[in-house]
SERO-4910 file (N, C-alpha, C, O; in steps of 0.05 Angstrom, whole numbers):
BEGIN
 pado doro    nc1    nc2    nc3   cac1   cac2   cac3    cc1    cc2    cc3    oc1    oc2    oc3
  Unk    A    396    584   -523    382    607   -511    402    630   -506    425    625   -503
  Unk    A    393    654   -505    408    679   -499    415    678   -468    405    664   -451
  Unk    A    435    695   -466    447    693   -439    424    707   -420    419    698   -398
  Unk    A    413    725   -428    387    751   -411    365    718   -404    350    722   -385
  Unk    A    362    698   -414    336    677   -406    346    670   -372    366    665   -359
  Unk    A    319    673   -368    319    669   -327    317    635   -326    304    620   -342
  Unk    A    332    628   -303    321    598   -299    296    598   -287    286    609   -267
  Unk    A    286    572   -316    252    565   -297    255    568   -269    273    553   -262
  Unk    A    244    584   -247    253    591   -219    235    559   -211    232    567   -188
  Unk    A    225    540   -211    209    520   -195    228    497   -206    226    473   -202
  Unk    A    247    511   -221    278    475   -227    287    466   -202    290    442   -199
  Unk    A    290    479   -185    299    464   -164    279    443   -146    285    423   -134
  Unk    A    256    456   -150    231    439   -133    224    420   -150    221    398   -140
  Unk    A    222    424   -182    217    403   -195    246    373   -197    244    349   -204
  Unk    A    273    390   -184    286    373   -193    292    359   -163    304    337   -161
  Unk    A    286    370   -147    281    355   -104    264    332   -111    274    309   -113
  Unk    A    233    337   -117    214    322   -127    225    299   -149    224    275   -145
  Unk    A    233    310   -169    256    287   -184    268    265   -178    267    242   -188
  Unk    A    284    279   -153    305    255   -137    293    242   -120    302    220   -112
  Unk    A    270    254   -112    257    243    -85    239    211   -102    240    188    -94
  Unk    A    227    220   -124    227    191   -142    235    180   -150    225    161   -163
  Unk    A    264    187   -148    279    160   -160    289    151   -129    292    127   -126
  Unk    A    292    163   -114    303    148    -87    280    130    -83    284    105    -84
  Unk    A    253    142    -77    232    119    -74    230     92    -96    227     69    -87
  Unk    A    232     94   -116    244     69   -135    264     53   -127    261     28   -126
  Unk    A    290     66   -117    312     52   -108    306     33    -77    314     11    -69
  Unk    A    290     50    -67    274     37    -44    264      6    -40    267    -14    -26
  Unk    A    246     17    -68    227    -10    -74    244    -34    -94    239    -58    -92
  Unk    A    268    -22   -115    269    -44   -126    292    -57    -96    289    -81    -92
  Unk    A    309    -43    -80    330    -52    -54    296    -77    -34    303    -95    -19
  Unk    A    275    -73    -37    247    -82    -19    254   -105    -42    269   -124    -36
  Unk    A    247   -104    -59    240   -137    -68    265   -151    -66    266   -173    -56
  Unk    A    293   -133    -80    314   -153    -73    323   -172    -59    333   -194    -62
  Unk    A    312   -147    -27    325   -165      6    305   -168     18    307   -165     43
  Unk    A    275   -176      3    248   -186     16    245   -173     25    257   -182     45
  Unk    A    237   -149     34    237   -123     56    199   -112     43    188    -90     46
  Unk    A    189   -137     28    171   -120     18    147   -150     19    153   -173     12
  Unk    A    120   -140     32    110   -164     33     88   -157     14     78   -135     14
  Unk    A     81   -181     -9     77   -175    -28     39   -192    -36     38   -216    -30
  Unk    A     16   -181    -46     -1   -193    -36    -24   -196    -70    -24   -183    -90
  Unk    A    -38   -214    -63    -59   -214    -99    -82   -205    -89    -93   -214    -69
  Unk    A    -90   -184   -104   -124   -179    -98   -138   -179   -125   -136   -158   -138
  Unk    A   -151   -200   -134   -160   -194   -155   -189   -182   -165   -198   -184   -187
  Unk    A   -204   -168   -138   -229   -156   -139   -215   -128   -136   -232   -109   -133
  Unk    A   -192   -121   -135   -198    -94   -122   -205    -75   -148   -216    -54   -141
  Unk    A   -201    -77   -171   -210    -62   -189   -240    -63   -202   -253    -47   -215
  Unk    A   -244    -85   -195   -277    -89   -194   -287    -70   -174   -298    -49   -182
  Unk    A   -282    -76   -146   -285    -67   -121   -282    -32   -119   -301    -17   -117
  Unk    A   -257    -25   -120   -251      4   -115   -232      0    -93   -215     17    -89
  Unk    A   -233    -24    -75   -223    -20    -49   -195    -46    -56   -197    -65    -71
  Unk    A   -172    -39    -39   -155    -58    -28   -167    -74      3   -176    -64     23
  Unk    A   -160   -107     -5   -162   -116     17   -145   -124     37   -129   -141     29
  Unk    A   -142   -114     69   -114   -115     83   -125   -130    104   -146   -125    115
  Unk    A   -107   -151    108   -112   -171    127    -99   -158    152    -85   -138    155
  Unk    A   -109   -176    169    -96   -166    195    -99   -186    206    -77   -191    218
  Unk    A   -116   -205    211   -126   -232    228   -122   -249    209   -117   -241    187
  Unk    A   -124   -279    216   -123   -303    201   -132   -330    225   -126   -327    248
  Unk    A   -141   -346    219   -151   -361    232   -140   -391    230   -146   -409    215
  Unk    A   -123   -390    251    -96   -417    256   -107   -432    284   -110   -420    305
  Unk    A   -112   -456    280   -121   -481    295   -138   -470    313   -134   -469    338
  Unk    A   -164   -459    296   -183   -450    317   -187   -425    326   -208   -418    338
  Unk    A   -163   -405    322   -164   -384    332   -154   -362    322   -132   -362    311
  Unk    A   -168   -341    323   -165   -319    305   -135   -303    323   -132   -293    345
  Unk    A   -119   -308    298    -86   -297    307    -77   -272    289    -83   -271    265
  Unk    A    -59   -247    304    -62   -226    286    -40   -242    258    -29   -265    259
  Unk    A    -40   -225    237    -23   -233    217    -20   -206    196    -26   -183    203
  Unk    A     -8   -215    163    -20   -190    155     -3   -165    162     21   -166    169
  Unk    A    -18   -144    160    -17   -123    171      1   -114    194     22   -101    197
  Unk    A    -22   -130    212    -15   -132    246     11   -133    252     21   -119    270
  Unk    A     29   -153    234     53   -165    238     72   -167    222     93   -178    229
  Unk    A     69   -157    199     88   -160    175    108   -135    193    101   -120    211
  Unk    A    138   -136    179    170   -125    191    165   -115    164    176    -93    167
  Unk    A    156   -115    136    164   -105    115    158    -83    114    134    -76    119
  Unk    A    183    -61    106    178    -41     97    155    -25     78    144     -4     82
  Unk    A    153    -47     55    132    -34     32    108    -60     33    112    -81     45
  Unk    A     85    -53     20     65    -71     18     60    -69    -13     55    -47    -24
  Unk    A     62    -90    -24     52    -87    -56     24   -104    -66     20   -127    -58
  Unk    A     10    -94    -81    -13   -101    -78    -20   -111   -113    -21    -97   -133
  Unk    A    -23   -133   -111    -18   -142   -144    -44   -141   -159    -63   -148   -146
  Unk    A    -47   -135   -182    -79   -138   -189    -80   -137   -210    -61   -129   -222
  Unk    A   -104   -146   -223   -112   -161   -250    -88   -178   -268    -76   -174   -289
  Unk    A    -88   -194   -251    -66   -227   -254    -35   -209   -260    -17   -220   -273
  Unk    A    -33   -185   -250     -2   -178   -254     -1   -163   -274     19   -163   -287
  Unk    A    -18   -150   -280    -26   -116   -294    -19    -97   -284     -3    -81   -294
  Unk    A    -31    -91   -255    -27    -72   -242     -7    -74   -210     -6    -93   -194
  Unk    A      1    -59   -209     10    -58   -173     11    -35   -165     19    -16   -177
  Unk    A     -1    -35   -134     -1     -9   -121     20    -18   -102     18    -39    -91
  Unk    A     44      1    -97     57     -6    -72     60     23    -50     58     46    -59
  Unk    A     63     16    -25     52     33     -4     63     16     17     59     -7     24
  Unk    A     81     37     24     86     44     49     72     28     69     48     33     75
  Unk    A     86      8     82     70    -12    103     60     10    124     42      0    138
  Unk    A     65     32    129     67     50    160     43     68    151     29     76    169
  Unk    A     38     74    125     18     92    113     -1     72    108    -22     82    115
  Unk    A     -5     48     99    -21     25     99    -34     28    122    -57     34    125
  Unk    A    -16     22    142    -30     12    176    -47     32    188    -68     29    200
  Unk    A    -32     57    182    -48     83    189    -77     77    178    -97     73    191
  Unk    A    -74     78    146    -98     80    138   -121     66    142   -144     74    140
  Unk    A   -114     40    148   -128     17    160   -143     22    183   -166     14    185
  Unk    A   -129     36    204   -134     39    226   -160     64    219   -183     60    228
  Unk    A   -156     83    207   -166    103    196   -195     92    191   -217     97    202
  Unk    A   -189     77    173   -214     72    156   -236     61    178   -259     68    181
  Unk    A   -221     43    193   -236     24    217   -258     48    231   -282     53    228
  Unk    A   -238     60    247   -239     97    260   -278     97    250   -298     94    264
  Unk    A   -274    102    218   -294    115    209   -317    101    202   -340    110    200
  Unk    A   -311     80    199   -328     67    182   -335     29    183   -334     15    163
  Unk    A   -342     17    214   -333     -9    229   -346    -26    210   -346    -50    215
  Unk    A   -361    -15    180   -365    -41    167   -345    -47    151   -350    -68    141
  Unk    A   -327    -39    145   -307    -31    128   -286    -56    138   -267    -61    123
  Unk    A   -287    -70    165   -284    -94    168   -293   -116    156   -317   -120    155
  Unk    A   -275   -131    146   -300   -169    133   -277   -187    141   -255   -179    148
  Unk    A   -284   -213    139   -285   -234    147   -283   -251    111   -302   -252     95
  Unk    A   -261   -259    107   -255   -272     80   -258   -312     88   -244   -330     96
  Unk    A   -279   -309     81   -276   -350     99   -280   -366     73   -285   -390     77
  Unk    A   -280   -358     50   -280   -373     19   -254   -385     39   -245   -376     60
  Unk    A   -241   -414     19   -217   -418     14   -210   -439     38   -226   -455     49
  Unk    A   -185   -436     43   -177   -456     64   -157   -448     84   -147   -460    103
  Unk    A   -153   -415     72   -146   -396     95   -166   -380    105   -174   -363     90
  Unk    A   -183   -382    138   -192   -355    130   -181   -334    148   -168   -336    169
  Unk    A   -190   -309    132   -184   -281    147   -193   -263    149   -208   -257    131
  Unk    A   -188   -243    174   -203   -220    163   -178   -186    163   -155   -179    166
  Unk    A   -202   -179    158   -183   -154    141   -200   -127    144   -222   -125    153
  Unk    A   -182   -105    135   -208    -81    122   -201    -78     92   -182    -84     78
  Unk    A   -225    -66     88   -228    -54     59   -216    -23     55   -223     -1     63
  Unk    A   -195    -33     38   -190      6     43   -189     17     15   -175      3      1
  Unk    A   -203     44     -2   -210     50    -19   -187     65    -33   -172     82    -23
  Unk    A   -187     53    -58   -172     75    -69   -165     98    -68   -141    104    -68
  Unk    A   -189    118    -67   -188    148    -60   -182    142    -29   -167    161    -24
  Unk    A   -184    131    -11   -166    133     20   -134    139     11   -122    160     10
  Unk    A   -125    109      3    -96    110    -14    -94    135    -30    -77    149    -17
  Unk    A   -100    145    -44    -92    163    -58    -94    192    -46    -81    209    -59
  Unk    A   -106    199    -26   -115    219    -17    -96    222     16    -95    242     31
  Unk    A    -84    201     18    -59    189     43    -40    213     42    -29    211     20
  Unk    A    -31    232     54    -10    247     56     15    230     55      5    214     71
  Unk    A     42    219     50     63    213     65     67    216     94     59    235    106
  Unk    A     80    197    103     82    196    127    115    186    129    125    183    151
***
């Protein structure tokens, strides 16, 4: 290029935005390394639309928080169609949203009693997740 060419003026915002995804990568692959990431299978949610987030679980009789409620992990990864897809998110933007969703919408609570764990949880929608500011 000629010396008179202006720098694209938005290089610097495109290249902040740049680093700021690769630091978040470095985040997540440092989360699986040192367990820092609790990691979960949903295999309706693409059927569904919605992620399912536990919060309760039901231990010798009694519904105990879990999940959500209690996970120390930084990231939440959400595995789907047998290990096709993963959404991962921010445990602190998760909880928000959970709480959120509850806020708006108290059917958005269920009760998972298939199985030989049971639990309950909310349903939280893709477009919630996606539409999540950072926090």
């Amino acid at each position: 290029g000629s010396m008179n060419e202006r720098p694209e003026p938005r290089w610097d915002i495109d290249w902040k935005a740049g680093r700021q995804a690769e630091l978040w990568v470095e985040s997540v692959q440092r989360a699986f390394s040192d367990g820092s990431i609790e990691v979960k299978h949903d295999m309706q949610a693409l059927r569904t639309g919605n992620v399912y987030v536990e919060y309760e679980c039901l231990r010798r009789g009694q519904w105990r928080k879990s999940g959500i409620a209690t996970t120390e992990s930084d990231l939440w990864a959400i595995v789907m169609e047998h290990g096709s897809i993963m959404l991962i998110i921010s445990t602190q933007a998760l909880r928000e949203l959970a709480r959120e969703v509850v806020r708006s919408d108290p059917q958005a609570k269920v009760e998972m009693t298939r199985g030989s764990h049971p639990t309950r949880g909310v349903l939280v929608s893709f477009r919630a997740i996606l539409q999540k500011k950072a926090v």
